[in-house]
VOGU-3710 file (C-alpha; in Angstrom, 3 decimals, decimal comma):
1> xxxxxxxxxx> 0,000/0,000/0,000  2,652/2,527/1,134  4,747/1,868/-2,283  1,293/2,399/-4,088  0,906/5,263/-6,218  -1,307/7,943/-4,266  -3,581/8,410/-7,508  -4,646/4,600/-6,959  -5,435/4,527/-3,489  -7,955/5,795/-1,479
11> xxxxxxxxxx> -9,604/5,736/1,784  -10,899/2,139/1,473  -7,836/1,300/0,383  -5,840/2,235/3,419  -8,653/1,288/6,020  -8,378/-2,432/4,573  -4,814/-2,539/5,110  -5,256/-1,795/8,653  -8,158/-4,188/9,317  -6,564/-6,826/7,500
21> xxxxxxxxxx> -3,294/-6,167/9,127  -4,925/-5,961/12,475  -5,739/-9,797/11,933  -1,967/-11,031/11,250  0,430/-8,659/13,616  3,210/-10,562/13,931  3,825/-12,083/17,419  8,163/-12,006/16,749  10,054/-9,030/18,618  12,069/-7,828/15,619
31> xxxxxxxxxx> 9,202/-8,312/12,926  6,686/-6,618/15,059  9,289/-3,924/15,121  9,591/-3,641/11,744  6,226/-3,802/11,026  5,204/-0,874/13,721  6,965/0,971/11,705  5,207/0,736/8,323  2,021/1,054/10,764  2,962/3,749/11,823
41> xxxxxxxxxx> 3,435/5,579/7,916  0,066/4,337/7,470  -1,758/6,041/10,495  -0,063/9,180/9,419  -1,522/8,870/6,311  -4,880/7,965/8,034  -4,480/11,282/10,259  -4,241/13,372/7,412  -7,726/11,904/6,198  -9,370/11,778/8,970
51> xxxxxxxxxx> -8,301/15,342/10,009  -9,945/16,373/6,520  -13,122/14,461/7,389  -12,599/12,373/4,455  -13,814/9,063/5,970  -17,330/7,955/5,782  -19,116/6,267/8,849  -18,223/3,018/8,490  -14,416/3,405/7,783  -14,185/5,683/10,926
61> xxxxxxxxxx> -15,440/2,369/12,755  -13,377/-0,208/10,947  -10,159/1,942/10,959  -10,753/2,361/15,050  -11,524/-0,922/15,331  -8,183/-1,911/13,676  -6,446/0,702/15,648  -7,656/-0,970/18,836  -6,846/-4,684/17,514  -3,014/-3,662/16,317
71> xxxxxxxxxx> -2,984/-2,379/20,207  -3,831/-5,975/21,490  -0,925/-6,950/19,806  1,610/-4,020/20,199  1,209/-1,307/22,688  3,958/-0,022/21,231  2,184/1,865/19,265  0,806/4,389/21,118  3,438/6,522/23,623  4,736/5,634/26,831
81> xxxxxxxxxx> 3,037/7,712/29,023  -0,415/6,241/27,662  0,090/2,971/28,209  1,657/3,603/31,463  -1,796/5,637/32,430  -3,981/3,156/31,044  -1,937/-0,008/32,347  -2,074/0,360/36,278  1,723/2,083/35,779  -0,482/5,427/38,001
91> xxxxxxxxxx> -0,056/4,052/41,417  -2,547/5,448/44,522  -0,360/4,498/48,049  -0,901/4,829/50,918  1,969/7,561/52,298  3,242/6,469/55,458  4,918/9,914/55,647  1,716/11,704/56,767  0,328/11,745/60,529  -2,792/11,409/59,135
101> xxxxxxxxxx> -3,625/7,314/58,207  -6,794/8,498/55,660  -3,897/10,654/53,567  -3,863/8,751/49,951  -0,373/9,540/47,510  -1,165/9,530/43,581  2,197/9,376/41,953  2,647/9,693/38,330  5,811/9,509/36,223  7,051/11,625/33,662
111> xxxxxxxxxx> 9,616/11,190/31,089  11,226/14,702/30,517  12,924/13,103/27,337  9,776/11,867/25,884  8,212/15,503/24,665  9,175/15,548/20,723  10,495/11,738/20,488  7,049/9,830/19,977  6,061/12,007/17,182  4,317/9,282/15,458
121> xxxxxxxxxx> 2,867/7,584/18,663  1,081/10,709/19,303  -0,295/11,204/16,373  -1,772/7,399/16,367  -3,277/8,538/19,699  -4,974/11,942/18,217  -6,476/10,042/15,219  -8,185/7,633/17,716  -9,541/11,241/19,448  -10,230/13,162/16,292
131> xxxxxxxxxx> -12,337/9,899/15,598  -14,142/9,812/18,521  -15,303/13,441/18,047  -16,236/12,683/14,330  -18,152/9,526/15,437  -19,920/11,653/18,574  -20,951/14,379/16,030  -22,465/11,671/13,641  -24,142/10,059/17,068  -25,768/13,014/18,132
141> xxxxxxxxxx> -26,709/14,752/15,458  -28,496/11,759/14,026  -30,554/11,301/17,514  -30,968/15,123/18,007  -30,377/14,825/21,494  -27,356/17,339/21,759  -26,627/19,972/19,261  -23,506/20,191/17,357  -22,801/23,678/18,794  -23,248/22,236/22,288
151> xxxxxxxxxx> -20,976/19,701/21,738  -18,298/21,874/19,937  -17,817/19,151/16,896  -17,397/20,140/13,365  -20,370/19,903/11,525  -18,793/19,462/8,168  -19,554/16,853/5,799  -22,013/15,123/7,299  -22,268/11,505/8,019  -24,519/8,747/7,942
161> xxxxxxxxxx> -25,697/7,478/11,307  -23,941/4,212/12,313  -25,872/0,640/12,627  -25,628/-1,880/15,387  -22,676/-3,340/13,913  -20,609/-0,344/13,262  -21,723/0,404/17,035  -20,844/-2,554/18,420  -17,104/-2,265/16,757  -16,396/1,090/18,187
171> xxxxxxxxxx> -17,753/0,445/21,899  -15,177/-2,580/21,762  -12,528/-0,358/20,204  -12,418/2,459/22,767  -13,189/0,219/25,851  -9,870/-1,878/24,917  -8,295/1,670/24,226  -9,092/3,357/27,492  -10,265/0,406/30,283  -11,612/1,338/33,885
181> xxxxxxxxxx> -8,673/2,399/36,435  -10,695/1,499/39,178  -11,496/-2,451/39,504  -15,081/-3,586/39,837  -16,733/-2,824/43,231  -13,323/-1,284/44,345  -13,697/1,948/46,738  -10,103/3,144/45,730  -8,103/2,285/42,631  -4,979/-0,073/43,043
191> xxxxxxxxxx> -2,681/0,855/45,730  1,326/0,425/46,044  3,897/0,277/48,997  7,481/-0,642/48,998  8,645/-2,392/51,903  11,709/-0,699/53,802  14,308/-2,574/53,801  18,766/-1,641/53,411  18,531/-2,759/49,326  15,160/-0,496/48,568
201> xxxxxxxxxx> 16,652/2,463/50,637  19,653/2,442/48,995  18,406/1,649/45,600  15,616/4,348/45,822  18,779/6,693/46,778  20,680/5,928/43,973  17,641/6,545/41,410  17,166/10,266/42,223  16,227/12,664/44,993  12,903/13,826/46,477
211> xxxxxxxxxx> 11,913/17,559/45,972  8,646/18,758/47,571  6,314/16,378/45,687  8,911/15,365/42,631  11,154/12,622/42,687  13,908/13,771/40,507  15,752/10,623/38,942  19,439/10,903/38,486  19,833/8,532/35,540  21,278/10,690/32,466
221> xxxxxxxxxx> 19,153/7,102/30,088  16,032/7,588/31,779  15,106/11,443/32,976  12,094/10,768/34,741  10,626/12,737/37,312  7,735/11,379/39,901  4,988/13,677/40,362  2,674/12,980/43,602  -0,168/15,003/45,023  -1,962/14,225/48,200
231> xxxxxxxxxx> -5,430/13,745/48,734  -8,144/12,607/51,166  -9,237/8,736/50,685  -12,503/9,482/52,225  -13,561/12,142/49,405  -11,809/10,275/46,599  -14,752/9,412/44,975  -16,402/12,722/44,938  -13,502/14,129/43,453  -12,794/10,944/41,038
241> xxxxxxxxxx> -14,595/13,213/38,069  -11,651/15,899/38,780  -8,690/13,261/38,231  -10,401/11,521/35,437  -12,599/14,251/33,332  -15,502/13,345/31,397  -14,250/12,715/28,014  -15,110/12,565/24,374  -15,153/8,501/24,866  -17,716/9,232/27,869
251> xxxxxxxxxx> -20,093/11,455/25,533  -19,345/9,136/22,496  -20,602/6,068/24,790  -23,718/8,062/26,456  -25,059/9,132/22,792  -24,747/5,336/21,605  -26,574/4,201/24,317  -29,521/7,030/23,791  -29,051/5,488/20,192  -29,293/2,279/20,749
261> xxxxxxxxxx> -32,236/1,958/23,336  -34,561/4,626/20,560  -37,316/3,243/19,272  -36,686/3,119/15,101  -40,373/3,021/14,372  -43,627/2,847/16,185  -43,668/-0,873/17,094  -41,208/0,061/19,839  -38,025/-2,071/17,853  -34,741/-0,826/18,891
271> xxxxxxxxxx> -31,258/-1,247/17,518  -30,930/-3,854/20,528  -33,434/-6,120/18,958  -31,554/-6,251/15,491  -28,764/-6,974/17,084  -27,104/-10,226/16,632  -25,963/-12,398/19,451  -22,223/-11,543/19,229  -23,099/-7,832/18,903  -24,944/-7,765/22,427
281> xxxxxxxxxx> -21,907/-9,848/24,093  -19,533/-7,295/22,730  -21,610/-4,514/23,640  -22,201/-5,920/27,279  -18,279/-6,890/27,538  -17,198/-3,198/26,436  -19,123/-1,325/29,052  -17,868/-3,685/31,932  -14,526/-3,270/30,576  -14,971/0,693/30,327
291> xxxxxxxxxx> -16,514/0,998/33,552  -19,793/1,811/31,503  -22,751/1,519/34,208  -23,655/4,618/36,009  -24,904/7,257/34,140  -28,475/6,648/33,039  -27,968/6,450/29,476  -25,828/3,281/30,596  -28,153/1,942/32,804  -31,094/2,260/30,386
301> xxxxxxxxxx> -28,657/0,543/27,569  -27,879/-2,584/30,531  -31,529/-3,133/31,418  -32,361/-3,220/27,956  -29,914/-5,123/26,498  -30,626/-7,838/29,074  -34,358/-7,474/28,315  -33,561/-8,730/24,893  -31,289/-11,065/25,481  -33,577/-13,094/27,992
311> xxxxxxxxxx> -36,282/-12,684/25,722  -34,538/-14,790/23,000  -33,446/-17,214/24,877  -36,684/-18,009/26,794  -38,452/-17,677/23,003  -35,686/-20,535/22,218  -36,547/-22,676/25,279  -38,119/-25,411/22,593  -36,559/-24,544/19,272  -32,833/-24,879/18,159
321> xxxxxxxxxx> -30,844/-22,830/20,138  -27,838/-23,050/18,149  -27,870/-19,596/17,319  -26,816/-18,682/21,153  -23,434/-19,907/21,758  -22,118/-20,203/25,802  -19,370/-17,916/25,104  -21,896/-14,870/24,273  -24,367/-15,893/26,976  -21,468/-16,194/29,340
331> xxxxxxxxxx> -19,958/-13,440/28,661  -23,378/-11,288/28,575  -23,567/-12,779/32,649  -19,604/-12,087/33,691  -20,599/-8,538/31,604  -23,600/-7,805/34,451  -21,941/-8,978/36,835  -19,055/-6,932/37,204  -20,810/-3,937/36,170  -23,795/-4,588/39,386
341> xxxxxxxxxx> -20,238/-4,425/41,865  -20,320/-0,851/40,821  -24,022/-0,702/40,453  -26,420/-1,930/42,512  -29,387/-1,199/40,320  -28,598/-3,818/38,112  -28,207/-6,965/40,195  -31,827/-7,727/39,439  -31,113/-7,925/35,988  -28,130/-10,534/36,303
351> xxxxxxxxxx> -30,191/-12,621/38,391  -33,133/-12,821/35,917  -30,497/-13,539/33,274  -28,229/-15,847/34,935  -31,800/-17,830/35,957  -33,268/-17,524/32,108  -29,803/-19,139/31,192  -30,253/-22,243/34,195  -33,780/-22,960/32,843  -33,474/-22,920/29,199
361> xxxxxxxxxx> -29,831/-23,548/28,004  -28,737/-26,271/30,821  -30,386/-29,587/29,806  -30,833/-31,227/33,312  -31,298/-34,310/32,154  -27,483/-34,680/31,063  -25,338/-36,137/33,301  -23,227/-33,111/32,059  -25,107/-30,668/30,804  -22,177/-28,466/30,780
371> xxxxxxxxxx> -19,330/-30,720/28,338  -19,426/-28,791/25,343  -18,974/-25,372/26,728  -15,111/-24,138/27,169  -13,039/-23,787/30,101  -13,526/-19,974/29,849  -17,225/-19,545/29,119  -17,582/-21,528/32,638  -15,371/-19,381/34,500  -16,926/-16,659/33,062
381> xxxxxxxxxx> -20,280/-17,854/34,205  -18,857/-18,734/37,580  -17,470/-15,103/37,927  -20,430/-13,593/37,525  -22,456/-15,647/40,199  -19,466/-14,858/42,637  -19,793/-10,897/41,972  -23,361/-11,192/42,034  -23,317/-13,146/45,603  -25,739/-15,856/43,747
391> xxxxxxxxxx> -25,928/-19,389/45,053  -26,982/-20,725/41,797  -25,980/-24,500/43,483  -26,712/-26,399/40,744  -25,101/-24,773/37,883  -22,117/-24,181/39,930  -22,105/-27,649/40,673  -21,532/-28,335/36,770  -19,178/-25,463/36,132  -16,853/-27,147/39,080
401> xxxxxxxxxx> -17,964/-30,830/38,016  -16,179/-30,158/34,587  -13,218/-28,391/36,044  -12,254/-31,319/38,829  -12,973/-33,934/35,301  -10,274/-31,790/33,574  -8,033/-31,368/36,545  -7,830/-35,282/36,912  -7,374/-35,569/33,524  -4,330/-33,651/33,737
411> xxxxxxxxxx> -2,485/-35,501/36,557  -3,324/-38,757/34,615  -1,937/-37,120/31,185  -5,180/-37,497/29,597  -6,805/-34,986/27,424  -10,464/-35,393/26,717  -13,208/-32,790/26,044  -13,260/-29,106/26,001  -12,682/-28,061/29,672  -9,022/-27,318/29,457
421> xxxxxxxxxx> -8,613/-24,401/32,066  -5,257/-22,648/32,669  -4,117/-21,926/36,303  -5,375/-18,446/36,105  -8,830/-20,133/35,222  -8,774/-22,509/38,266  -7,590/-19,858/40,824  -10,430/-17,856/39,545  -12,839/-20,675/40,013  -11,249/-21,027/43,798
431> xxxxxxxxxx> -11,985/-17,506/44,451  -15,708/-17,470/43,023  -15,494/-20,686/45,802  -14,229/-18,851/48,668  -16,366/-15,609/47,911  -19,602/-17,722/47,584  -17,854/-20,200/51,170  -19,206/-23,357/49,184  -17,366/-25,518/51,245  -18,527/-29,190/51,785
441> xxxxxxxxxx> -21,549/-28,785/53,555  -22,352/-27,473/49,791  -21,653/-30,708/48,017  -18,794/-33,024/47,510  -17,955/-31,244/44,409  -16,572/-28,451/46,044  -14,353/-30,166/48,571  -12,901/-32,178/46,150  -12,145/-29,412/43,872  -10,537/-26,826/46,871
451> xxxxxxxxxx> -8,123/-30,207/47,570  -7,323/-30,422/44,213  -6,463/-26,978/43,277  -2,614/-27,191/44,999  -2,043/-30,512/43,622  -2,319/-29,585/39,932  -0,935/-26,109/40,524  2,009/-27,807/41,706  2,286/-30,373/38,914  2,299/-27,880/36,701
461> xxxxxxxxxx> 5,326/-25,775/38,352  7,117/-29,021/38,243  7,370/-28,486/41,758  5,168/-32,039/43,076  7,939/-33,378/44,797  11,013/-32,428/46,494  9,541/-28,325/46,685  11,225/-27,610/49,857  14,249/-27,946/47,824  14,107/-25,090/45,507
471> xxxxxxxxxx> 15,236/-21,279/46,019  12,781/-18,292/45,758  14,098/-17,399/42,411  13,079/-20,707/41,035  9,398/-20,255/42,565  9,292/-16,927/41,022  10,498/-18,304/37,969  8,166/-21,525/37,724  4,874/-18,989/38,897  5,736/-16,974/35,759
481> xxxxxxxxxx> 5,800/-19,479/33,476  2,710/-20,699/34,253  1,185/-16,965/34,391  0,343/-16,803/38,206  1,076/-13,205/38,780  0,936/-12,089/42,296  -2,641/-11,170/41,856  -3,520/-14,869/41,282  -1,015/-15,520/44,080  -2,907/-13,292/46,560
491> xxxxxxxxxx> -6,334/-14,853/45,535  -4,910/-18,248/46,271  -3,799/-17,785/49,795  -6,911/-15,943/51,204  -9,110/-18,482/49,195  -7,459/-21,519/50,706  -7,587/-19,837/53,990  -11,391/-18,937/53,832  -12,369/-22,314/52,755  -9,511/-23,986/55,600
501> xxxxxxxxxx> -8,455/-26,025/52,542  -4,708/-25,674/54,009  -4,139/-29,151/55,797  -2,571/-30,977/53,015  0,962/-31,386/52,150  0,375/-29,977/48,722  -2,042/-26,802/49,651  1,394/-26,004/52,633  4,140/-26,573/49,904  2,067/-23,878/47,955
511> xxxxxxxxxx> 1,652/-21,609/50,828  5,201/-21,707/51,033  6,499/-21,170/47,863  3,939/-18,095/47,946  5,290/-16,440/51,010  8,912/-17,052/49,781  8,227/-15,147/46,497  6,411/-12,080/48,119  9,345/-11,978/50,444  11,965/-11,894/48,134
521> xxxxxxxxxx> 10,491/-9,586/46,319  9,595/-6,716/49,231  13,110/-7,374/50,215  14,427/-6,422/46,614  12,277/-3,350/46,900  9,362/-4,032/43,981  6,371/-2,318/44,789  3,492/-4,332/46,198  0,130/-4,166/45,919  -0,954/-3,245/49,174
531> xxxxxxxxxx> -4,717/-5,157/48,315  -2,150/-8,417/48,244  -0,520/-7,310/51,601  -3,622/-7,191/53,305  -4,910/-10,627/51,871  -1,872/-12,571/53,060  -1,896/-10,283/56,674  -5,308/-11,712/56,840  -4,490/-15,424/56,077  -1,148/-15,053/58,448
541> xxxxxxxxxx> -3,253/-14,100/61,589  -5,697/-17,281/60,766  -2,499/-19,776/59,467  -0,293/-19,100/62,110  -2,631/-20,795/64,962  -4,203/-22,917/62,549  -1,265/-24,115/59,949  2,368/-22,835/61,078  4,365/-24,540/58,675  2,879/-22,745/56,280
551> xxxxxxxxxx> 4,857/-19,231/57,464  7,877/-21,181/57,987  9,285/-19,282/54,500  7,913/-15,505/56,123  10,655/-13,979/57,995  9,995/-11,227/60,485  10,909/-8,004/58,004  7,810/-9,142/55,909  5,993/-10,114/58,543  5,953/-6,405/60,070
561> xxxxxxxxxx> 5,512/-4,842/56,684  2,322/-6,924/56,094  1,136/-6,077/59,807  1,825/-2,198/59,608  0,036/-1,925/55,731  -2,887/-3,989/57,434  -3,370/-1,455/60,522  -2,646/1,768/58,372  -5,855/0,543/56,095  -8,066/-0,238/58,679
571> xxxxxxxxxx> -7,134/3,253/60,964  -8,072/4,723/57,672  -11,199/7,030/57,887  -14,051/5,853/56,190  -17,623/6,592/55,736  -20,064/4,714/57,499  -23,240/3,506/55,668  -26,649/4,043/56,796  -27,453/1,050/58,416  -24,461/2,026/60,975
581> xxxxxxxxxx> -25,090/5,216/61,281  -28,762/4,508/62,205  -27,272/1,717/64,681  -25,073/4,430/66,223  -27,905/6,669/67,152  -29,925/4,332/68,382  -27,346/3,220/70,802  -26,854/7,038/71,538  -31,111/7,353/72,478  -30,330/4,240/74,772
591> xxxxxxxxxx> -27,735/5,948/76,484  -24,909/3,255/75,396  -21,878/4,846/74,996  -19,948/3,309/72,134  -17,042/3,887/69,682  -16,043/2,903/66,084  -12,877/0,568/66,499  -10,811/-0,111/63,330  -9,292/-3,205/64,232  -11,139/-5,659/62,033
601> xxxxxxxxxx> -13,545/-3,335/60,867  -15,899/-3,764/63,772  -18,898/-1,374/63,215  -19,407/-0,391/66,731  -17,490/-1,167/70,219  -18,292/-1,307/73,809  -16,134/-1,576/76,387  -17,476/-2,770/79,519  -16,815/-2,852/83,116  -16,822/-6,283/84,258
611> xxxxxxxxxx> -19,251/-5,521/86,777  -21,465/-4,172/84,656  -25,171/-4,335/85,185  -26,051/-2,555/82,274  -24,576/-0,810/79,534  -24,483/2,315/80,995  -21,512/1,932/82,286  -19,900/1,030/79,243  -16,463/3,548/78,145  -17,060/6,353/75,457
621> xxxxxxxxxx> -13,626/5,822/73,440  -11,585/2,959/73,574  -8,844/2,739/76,425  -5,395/1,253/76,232  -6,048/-0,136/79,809  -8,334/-3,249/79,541  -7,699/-4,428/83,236  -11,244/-5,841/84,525  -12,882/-4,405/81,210  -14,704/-6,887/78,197
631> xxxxxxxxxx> -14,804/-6,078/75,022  -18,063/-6,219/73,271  -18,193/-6,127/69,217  -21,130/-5,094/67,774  -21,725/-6,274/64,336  -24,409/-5,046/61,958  -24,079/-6,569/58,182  -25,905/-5,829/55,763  -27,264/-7,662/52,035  -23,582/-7,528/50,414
641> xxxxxxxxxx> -22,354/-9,898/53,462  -24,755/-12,755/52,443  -25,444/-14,454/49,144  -28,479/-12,947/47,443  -32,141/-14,139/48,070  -33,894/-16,091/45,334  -36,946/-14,936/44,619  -39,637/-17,804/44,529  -41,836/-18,478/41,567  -43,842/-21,113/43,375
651> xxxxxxxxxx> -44,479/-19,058/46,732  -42,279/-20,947/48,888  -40,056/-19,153/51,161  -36,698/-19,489/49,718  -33,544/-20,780/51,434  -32,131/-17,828/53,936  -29,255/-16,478/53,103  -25,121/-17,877/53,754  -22,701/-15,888/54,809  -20,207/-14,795/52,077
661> xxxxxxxxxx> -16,635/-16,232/52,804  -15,472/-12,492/53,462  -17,445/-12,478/55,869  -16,944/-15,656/57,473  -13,385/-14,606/57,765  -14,432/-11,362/59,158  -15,817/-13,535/61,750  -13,172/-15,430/62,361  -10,565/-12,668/62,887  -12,443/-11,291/65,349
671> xxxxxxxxxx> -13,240/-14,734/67,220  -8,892/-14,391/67,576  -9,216/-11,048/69,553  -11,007/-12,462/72,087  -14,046/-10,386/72,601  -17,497/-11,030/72,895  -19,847/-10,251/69,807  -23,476/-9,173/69,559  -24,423/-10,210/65,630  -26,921/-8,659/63,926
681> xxxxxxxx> -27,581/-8,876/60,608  -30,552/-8,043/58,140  -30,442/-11,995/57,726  -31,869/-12,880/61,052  -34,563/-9,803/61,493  -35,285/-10,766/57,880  -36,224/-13,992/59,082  -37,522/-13,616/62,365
//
């Protein structure tokens, strides 16, 4: 194309070179190299057009869509400082330099040396923007909801208005270009701490100096600067609009949805009903991977969607349904399920999906109903139960029926069917587990599956026998080839802990090697997740009555670190929700004087006398000096500390509710301090 004469060539031209390209990008280092660079001559060229408005609708979708597939494949293409913004590289800490516990540190870093030297990176990047504005100003001025004034687009050259499939591309497009910072249901977005140790003091004195809020690196190769500013935690999410503005992607995915949920004629059709299957998954997947759910164009565009998609496939219940394949209707559930973490509003609408999808796609009268669907449209599935707190027993029975077949498979070097999970898969599965606390009382199915998790986890680190032998680095090296990151790391420990699935010699080797790689790696001074700090603390104070040869690799150094992270977060201020404020004042009218302890997260706190007679006598703030005082913790938890309520369609009262395996732990914690606890939870009055 580039060698092409320009008098041959023309828009379509160079928009089917990028799709078609997007398709093949080669996976080697050096090609992909070679061939950024002839992408890169052709997005210039693509600038130039689309800066002169001379692409029509449906090449502004296809050549965004091909932008966003090349950046699957090589991130390279866009500049540093993007991908380090849209990647997790902007780390919120916690900055144990403050007196105050509730301060929150948002460091960013700059590259002075990168203004001027990823001239054509940028320019990739404004094409994707210039589009976006073209594609809003085609949106809106075809639904007439905003004028083009207001929304200070061009109005030149007017487009056509795009269809459900030129919709569908571009909401996938700009949700893989800019994803959510903050991670479903998440208060705060991921935090970092670096563990003090001699190597990270010295190494963070060698990289540069610290100059009232800039960290000023001292490497000539990589002039970077650090740039941190301070803010509240407990008003981060008022102010969340200031640090990430509404956008042209934010309008351009409001004035789709308004498109997409209008009626097109007077029978009430939308653009939802002609889409086709993969169109709604795609839709559903790009708004939970935006972070797509709270305005109400979004919320109108959920409900909807899910209106439609139930509809089909209860319409289907006797027909073929061939047409609906598990990966879009799992993918439509793990879709509503993430996005109801962030918004309640919608839970109702996973739970009538996830229950149209038990009735009519599961034959029951299979042994295994579930054979033919993939490893990952099953953890999908599972996912979305465990965000949406629904005890959906007996499809989560099949999900984890098919994943112990495949897991014994394995050991036995078999390979049968179409469950072939990675480890990323099962630890997933183990979470959705501990979050849901389907232990055995639950079923069989689930015991077995929790023992087996270590086992084949093991196996496939090579690490089955003889794993006391080997050194940190070749646990760090053996997790990384099989892609356990220390997120996946993290989930495993507090999942095995919730569950008490730690017993076995295979589920303690893997404890082990765990706590040996997070300790080598605070000690070489990598920043750590400080959500991962607090999951181990949590599974240390449990492990080290219940399973101490599990620690034995967790040496003192880390052992602080993890304890001080876990008390800074909890001494952190935080908001109290209305069901503990109302609990607080009516202890108040009683005349009970209480406080708000931190330790644990106990909502309220008496302190009593131990010759109390009533609680009268009970201490207003907590005391360091406990002599002939008891501690009373008083709990109030509400719906999200419980799996959801079925409703009934036969007028039975359904099953009550099970404690979620948070909670359980929650409890347990708190059994280890010692103190007495008054329980109440919406559960029990529910059900009085």
């Amino acid at each position: 194309l580039l060698n092409t004469d320009c008098t041959k060539c023309n828009p379509s031209n160079l928009v089917c070179a990028l799709t078609l390209s997007a398709k093949i990008v080669p996976k080697h280092a050096q090609r992909r190299h070679e061939f950024r660079d002839l992408l890169h001559r052709a997005l210039d060229i693509l600038n130039l057009l689309v800066e002169n408005e001379q692409l029509n609708t449906r090449q502004l979708a296809n050549a965004v869509w091909a932008i966003a597939k090349h950046y699957t494949g090589d991130e390279g293409i866009f500049p540093p400082s993007f991908r380090r913004k849209y990647n997790g590289s902007v780390c919120y800490a916690a900055n144990e330099g403050m007196s105050s516990s509730s301060i929150v540190s948002i460091a960013e870093k700059w590259n002075l040396k990168e203004e001027g030297k990823y001239e054509k990176e940028e320019r990739a990047l404004c094409t994707v923007e210039m589009i976006a504005r073209q594609l809003l100003d085609v949106t809106i001025t075809a639904n007439g909801t905003v004028s083009s004034s207001d929304s200070g687009v061009s109005t030149n050259n007017r487009k056509r208005s795009m269809n459900q499939v030129e919709m569908s591309m571009v909401f996938w497009a700009y949700a893989i270009l800019f994803p959510r910072h903050v991670p479903a249901g998440w208060e705060l977005p991921p935090r970092v701490g670096l563990m003090e140790t001699t190597m990270s003091t010295s190494a963070s004195t060698s990289r540069g100096k610290r100059l009232d809020g800039l960290v000023v690196d001292d490497d000539d190769d990589d002039e970077t600067i650090t740039f941190e500013s301070l803010q509240d935690s407990k008003t981060y999410n008022t102010i969340r609009e200031n640090i990430q503005p509404i956008s042209n992607v934010d309008k351009l995915f409001d004035a789709l949805a308004s498109d997409m949920t209008q009626p097109i004629d007077n029978s009430g059709v939308t653009m939802l009903h002609q889409c086709q299957w993969k169109e709604l998954s795609t839709i559903a997947w790009s708004c939970a991977n935006r972070g797509y759910c709270q305005s109400p164009p979004a919320q109108v565009l959920i409900m909807n969607l899910t209106n439609v998609a139930i509809s089909r496939i209860t319409e289907n219940k006797d027909k073929n349904m061939k047409d609906i394949l598990p990966r879009d209707a799992a993918e439509i559930a793990w879709a509503l399920g993430t996005m109801q973490a962030d918004c309640y509003n919608l839970s109702d609408s996973l739970e009538q999906y996830v229950k149209a999808v038990d009735e009519n796609m599961i034959d029951k009268s299979l042994d295994r109903p579930l054979e033919t669907w993939k490893s990952a449209d099953c953890v999908q599935m599972a996912i979305a139960l465990g965000h949406g707190s629904l005890d959906q027993r007996y499809l989560l029975e099949q999900i984890y029926k098919e994943a112990l077949i495949s897991m014994n498979e394995v050991l036995k070097h078999v390979k049968k069917g179409t469950f072939h999970s990675t480890d990323k898969q099962l630890v997933a599965l183990l979470w959705v587990q501990a979050r849901l606390y389907l232990n055995g009382d639950c079923g069989s199915i689930f015991d077995d599956f929790s023992e087996k998790v270590p086992e084949i986890i093991l196996y496939r680190m090579h690490m089955l026998h003889e794993s006391e032998e080997k050194s940190p680095h070749d646990i760090q090296t053996a997790f990384a080839k099989i892609n356990l990151g220390s997120q996946e790391q993290a989930n495993l420990v507090w999942s095995l802990t919730v569950l008490e699935k730690f017993h076995s010699k295979f589920a303690v080797d893997l404890l082990c090697h765990i706590f040996s790689s997070f300790s080598k790696s605070c000690k070489e001074g990598n920043p750590i997740r400080l959500e991962h700090a607090h999951q181990l603390w949590q599974s240390i104070v449990i492990l080290q009555h219940e399973c101490p040869e599990a620690l034995r690799n967790v040496d003192p150094e880390t052992l602080n670190f993890l304890k001080n992270t876990w008390n800074q977060e909890k001494a952190r201020q935080k908001s109290s929700s209305a069901r503990h404020r109302a609990l607080s004042q009516t202890l108040n009218l009683m005349g009970v004087k209480h406080y708000n302890e931190h330790d644990e997260d106990v909502d309220m706190a008496l302190v009593l006398k131990m010759d109390s007679k009533w609680t009268h006598s009970a201490e207003h703030t907590s005391s360091n000096n406990t002599d002939n005082k008891q501690k009373v913790a008083v709990e109030f938890d509400g719906p999200s500390h419980f799996t959801k309520i079925a409703k009934s369609d036969n007028g039975q009262k359904p099953k009550p509710p099970r404690a979620l395996g948070h909670t359980v732990l929650k409890y347990k914690l708190l059994k280890k301090k010692e103190s007495s606890r008054l329980m109440l939870t919406y559960a029990s009055v529910a059900w009085m």
